[in-house]
PyMOL Python script that loads the backbone (N, CA, C, O; Angstrom):
from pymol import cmd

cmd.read_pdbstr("""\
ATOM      1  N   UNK A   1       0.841  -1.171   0.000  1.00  0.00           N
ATOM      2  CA  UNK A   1       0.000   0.000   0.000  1.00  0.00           C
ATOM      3  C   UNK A   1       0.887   1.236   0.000  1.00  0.00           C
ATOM      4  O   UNK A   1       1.808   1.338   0.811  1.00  0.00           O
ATOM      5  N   UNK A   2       0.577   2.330  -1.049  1.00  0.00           N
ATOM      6  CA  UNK A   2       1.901   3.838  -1.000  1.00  0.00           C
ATOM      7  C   UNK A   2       0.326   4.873  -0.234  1.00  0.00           C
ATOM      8  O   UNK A   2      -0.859   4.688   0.043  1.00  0.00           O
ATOM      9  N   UNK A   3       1.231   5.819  -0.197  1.00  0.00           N
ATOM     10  CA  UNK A   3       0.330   6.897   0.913  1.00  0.00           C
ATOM     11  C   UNK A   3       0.656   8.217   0.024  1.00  0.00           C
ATOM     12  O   UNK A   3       1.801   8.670   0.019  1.00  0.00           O
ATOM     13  N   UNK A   4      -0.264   8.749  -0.639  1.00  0.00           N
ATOM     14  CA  UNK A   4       0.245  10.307  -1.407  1.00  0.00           C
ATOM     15  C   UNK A   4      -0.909  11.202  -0.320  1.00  0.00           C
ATOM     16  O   UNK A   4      -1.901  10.813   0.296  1.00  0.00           O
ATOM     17  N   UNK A   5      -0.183  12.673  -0.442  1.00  0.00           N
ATOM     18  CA  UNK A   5      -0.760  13.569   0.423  1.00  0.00           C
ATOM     19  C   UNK A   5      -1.898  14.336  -1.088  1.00  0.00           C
ATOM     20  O   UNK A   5      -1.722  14.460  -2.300  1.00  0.00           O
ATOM     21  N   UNK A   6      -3.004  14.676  -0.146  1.00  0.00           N
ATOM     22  CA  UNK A   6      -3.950  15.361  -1.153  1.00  0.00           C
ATOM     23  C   UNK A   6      -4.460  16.521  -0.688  1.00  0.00           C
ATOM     24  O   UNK A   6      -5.099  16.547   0.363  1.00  0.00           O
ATOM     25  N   UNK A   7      -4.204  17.745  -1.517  1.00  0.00           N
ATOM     26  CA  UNK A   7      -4.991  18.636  -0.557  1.00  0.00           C
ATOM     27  C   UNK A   7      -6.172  19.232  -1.548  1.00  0.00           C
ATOM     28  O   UNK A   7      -5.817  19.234  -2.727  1.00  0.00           O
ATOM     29  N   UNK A   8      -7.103  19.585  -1.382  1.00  0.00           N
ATOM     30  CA  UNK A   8      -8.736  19.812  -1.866  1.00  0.00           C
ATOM     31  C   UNK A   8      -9.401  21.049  -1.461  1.00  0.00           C
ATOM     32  O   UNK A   8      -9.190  21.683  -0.427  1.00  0.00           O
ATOM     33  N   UNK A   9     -10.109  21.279  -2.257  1.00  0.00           N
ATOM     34  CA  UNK A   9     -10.847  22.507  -1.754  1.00  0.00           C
ATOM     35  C   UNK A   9     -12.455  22.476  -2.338  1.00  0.00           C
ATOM     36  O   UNK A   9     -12.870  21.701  -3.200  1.00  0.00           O
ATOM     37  N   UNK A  10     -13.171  23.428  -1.702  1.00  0.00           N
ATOM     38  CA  UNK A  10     -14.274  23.682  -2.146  1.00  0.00           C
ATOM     39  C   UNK A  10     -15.543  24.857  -1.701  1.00  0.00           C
ATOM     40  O   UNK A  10     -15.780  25.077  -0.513  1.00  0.00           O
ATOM     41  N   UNK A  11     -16.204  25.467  -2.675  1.00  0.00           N
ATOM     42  CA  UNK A  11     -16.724  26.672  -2.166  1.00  0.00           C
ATOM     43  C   UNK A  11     -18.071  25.947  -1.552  1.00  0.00           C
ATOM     44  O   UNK A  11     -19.198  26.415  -1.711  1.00  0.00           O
ATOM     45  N   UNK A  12     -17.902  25.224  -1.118  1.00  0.00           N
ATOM     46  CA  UNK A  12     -19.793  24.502  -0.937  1.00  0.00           C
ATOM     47  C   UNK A  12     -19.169  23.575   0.679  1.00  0.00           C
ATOM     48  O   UNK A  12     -19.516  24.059   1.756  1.00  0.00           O
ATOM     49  N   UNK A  13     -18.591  22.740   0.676  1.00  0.00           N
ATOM     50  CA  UNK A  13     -18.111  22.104   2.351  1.00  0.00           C
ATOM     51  C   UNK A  13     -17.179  21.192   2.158  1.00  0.00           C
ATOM     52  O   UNK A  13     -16.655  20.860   1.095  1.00  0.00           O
ATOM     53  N   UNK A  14     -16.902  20.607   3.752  1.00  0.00           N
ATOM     54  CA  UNK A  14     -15.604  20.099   3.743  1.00  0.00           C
ATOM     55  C   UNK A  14     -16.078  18.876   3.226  1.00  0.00           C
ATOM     56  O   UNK A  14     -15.133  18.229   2.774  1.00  0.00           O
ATOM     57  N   UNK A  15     -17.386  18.179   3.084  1.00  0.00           N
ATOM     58  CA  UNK A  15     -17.999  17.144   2.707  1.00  0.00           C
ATOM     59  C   UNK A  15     -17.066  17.116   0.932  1.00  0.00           C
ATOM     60  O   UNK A  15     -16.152  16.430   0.475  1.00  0.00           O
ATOM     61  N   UNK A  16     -18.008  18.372   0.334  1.00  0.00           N
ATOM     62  CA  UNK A  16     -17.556  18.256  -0.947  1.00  0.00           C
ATOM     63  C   UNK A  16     -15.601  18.226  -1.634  1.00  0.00           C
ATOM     64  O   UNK A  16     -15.155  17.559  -2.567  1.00  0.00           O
ATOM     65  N   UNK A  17     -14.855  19.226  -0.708  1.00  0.00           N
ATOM     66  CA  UNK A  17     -14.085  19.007  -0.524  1.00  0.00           C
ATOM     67  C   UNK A  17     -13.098  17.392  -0.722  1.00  0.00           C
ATOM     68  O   UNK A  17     -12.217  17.013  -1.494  1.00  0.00           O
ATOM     69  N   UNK A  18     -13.695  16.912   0.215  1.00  0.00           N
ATOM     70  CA  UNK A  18     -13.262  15.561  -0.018  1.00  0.00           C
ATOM     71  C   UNK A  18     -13.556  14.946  -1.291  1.00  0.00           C
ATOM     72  O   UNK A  18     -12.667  14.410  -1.952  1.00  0.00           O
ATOM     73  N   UNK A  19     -14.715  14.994  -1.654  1.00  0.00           N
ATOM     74  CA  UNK A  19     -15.190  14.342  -2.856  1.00  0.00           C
ATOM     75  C   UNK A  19     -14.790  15.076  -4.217  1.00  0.00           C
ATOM     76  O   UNK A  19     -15.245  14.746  -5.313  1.00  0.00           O
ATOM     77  N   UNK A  20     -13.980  15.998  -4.031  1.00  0.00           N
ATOM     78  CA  UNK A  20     -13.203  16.873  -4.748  1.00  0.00           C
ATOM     79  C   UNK A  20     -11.637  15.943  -5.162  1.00  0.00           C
ATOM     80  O   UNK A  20     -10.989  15.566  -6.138  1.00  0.00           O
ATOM     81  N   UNK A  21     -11.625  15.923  -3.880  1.00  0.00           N
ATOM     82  CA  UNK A  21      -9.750  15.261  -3.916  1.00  0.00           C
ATOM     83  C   UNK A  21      -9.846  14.087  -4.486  1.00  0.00           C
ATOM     84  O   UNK A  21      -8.974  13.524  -5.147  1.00  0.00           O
ATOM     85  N   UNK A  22     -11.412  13.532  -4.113  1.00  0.00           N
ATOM     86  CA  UNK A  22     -11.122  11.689  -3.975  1.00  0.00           C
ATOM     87  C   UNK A  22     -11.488  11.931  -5.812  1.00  0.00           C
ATOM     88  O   UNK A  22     -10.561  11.777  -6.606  1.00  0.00           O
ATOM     89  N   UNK A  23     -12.268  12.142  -6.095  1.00  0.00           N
ATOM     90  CA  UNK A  23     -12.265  12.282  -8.159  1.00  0.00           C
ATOM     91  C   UNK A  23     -10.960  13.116  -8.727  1.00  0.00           C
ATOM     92  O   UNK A  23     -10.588  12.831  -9.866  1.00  0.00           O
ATOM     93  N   UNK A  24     -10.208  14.184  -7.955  1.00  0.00           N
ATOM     94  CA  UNK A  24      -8.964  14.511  -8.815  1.00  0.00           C
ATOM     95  C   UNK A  24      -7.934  13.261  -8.850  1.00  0.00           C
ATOM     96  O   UNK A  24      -7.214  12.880  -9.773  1.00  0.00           O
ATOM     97  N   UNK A  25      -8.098  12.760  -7.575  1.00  0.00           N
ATOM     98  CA  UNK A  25      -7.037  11.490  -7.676  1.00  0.00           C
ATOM     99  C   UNK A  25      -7.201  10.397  -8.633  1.00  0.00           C
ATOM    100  O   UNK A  25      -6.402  10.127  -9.530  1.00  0.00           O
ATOM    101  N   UNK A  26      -8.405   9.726  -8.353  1.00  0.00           N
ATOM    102  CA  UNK A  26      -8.941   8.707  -9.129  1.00  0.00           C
ATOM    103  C   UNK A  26      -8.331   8.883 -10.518  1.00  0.00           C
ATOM    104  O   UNK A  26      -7.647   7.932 -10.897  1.00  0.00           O
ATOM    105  N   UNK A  27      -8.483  10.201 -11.568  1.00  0.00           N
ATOM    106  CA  UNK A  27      -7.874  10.792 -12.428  1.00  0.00           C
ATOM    107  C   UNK A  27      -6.590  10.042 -13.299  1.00  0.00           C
ATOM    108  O   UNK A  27      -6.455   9.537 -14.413  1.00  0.00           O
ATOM    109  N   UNK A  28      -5.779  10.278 -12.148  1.00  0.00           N
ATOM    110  CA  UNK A  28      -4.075   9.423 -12.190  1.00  0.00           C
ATOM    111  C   UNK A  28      -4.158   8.275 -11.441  1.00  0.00           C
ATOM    112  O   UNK A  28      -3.591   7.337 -12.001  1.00  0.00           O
ATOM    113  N   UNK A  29      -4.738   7.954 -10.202  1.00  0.00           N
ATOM    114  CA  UNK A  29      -4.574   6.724  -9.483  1.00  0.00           C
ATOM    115  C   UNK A  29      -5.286   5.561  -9.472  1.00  0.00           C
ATOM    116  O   UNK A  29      -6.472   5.615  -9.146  1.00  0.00           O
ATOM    117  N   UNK A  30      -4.635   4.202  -9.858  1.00  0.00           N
ATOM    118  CA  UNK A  30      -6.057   3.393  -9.762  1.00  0.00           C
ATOM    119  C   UNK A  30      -6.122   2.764  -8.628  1.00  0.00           C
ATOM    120  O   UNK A  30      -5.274   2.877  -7.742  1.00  0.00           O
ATOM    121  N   UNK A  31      -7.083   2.088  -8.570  1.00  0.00           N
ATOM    122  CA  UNK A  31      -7.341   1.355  -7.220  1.00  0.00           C
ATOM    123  C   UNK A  31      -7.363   2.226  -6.084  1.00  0.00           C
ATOM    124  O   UNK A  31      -6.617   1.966  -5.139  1.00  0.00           O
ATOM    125  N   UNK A  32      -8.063   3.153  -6.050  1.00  0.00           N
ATOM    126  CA  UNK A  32      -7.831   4.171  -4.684  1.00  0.00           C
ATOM    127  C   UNK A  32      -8.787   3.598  -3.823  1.00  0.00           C
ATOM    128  O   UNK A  32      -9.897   3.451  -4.333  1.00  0.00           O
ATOM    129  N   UNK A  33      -8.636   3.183  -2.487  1.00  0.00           N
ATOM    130  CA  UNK A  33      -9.219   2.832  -1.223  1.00  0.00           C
ATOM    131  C   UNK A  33      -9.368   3.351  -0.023  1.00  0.00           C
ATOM    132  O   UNK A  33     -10.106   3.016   0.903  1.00  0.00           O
ATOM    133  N   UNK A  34      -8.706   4.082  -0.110  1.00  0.00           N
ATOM    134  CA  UNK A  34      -9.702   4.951   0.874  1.00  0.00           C
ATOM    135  C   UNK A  34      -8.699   6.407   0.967  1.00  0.00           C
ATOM    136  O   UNK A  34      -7.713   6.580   0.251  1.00  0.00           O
ATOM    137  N   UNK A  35      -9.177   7.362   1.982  1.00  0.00           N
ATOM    138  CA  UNK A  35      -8.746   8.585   2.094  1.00  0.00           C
ATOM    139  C   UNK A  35      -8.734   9.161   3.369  1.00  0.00           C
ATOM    140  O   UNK A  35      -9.830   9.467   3.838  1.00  0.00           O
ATOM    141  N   UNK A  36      -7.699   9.381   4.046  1.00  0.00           N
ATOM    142  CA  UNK A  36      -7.645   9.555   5.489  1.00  0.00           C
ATOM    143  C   UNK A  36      -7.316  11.068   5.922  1.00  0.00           C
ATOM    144  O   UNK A  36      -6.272  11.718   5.984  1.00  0.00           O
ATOM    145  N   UNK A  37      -8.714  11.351   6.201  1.00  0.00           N
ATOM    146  CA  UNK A  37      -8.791  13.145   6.117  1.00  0.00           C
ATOM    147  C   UNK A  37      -7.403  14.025   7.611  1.00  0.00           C
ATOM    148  O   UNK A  37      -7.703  14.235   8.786  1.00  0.00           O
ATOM    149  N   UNK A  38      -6.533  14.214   7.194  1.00  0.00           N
ATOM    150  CA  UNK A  38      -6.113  14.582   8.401  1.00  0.00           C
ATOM    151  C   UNK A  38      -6.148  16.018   8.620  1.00  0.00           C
ATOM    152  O   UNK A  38      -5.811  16.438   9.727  1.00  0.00           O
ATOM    153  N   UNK A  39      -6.549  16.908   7.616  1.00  0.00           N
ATOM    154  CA  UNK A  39      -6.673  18.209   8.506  1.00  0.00           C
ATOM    155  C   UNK A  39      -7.271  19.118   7.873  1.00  0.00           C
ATOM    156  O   UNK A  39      -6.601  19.259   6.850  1.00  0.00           O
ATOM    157  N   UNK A  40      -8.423  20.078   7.836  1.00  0.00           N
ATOM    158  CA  UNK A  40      -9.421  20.749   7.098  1.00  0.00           C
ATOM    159  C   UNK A  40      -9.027  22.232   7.328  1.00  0.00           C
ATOM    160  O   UNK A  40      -8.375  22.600   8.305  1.00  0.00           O
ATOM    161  N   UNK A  41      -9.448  22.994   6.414  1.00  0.00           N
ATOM    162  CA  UNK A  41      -9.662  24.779   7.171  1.00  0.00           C
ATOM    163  C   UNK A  41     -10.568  25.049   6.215  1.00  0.00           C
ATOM    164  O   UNK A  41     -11.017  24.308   5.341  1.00  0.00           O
ATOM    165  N   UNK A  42     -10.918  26.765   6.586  1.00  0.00           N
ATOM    166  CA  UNK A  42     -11.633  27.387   6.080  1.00  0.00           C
ATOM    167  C   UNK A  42     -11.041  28.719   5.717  1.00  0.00           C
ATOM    168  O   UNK A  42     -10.053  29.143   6.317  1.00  0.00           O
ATOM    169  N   UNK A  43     -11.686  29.466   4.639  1.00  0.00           N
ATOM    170  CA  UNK A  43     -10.518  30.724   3.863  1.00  0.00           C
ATOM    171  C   UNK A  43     -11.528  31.396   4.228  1.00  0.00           C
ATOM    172  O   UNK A  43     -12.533  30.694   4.115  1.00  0.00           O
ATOM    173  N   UNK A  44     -11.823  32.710   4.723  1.00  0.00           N
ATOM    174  CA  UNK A  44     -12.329  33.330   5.179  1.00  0.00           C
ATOM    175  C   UNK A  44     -12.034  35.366   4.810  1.00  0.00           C
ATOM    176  O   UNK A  44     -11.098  36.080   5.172  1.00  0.00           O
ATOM    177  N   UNK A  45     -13.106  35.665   4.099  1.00  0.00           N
ATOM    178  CA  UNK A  45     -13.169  37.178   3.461  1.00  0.00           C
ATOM    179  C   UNK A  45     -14.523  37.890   4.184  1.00  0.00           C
ATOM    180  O   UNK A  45     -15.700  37.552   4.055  1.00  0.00           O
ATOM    181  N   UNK A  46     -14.105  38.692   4.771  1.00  0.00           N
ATOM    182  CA  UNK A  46     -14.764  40.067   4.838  1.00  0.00           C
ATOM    183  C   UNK A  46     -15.598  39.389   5.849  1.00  0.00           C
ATOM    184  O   UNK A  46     -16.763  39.743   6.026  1.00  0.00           O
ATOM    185  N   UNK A  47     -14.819  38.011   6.815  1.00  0.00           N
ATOM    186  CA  UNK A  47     -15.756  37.882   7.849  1.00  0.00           C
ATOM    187  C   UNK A  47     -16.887  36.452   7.173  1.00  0.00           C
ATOM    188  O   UNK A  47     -17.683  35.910   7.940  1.00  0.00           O
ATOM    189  N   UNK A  48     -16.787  36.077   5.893  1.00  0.00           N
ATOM    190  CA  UNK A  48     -17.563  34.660   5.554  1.00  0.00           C
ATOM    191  C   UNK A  48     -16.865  33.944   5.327  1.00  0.00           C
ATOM    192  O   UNK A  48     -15.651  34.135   5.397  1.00  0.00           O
ATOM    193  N   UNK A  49     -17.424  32.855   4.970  1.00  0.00           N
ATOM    194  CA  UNK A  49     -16.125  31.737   4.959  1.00  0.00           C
ATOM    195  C   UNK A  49     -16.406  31.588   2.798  1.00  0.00           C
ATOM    196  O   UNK A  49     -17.394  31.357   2.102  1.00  0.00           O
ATOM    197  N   UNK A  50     -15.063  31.849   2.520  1.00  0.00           N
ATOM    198  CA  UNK A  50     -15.391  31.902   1.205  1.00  0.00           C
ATOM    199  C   UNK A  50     -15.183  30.073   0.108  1.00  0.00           C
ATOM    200  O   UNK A  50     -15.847  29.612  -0.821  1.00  0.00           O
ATOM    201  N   UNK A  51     -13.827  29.495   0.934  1.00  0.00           N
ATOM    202  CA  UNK A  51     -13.945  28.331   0.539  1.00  0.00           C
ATOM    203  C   UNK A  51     -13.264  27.604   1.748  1.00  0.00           C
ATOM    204  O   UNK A  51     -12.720  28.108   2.730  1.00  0.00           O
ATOM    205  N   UNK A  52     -13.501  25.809   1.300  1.00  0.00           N
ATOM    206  CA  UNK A  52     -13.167  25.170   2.581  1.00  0.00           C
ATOM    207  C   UNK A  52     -11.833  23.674   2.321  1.00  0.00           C
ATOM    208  O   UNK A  52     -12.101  22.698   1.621  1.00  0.00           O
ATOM    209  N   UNK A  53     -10.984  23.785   2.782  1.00  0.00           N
ATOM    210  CA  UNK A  53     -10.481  23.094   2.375  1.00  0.00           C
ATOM    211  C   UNK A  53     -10.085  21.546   3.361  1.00  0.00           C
ATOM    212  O   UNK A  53     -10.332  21.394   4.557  1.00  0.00           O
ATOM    213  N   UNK A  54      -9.508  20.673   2.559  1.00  0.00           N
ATOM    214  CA  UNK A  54      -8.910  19.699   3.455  1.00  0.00           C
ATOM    215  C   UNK A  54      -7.809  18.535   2.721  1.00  0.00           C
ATOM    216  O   UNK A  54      -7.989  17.962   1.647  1.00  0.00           O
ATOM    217  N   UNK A  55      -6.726  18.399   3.576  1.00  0.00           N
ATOM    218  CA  UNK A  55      -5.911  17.676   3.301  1.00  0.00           C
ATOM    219  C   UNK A  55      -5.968  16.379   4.040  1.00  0.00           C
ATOM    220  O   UNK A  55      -6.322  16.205   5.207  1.00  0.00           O
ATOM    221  N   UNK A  56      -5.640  15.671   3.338  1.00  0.00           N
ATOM    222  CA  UNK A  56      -5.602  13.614   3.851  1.00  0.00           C
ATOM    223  C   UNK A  56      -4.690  13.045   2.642  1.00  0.00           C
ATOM    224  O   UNK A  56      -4.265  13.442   1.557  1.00  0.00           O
ATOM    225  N   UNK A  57      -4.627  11.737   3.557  1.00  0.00           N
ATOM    226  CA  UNK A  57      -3.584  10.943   2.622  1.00  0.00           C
ATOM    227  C   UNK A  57      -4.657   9.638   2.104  1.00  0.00           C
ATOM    228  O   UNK A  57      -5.598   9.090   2.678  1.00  0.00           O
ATOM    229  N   UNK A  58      -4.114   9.464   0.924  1.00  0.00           N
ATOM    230  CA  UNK A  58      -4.562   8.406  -0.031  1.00  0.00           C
ATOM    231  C   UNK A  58      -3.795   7.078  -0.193  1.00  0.00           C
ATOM    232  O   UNK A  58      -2.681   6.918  -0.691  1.00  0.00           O
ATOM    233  N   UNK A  59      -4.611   6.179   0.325  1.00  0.00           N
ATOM    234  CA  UNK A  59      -4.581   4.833   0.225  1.00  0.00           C
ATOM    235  C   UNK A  59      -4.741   4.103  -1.609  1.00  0.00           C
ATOM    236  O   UNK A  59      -5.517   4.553  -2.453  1.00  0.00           O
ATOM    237  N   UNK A  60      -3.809   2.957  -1.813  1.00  0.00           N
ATOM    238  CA  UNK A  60      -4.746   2.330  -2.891  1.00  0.00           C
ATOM    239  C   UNK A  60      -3.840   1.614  -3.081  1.00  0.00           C
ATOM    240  O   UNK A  60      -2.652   1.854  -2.864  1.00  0.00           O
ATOM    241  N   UNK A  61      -4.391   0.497  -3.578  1.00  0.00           N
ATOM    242  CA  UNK A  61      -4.260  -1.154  -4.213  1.00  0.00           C
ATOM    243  C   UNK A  61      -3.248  -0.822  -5.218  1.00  0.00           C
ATOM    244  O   UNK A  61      -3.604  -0.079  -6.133  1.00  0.00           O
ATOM    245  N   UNK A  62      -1.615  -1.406  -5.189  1.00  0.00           N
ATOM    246  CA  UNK A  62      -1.098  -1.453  -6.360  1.00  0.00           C
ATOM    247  C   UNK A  62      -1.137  -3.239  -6.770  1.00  0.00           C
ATOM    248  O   UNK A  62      -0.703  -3.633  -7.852  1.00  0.00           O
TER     249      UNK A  62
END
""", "prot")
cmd.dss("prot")
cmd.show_as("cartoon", "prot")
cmd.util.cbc("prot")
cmd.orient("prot")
């Protein structure tokens, strides 16, 4: 099993976010199994939160 770092973003949540990273990867990687979220934020303008991000590492089947 190799471990690549992913980091993601998204103007909608950290939900989508993820599901952001996990389809950019898929892209180049096959067999991806899972995704181990280790650390999220939020970008923040004029006081809202404008987008949300999160980084985890990626699992997958060679």
């Amino acid at each position: 099993m190799a471990i690549v770092k992913v980091i993601a973003t998204s103007a909608l949540s950290f939900d989508d976010a993820v599901k952001q990273g996990a389809k950019e990867v898929s892209k180049s990687v096959r067999n991806l199994d899972s995704i181990y979220v280790k650390d999220m934020k939020v970008h923040v303008k004029d006081g809202e939160i404008v987008s949300y991000g999160s980084v985890g590492k990626v699992s997958f089947r060679v």
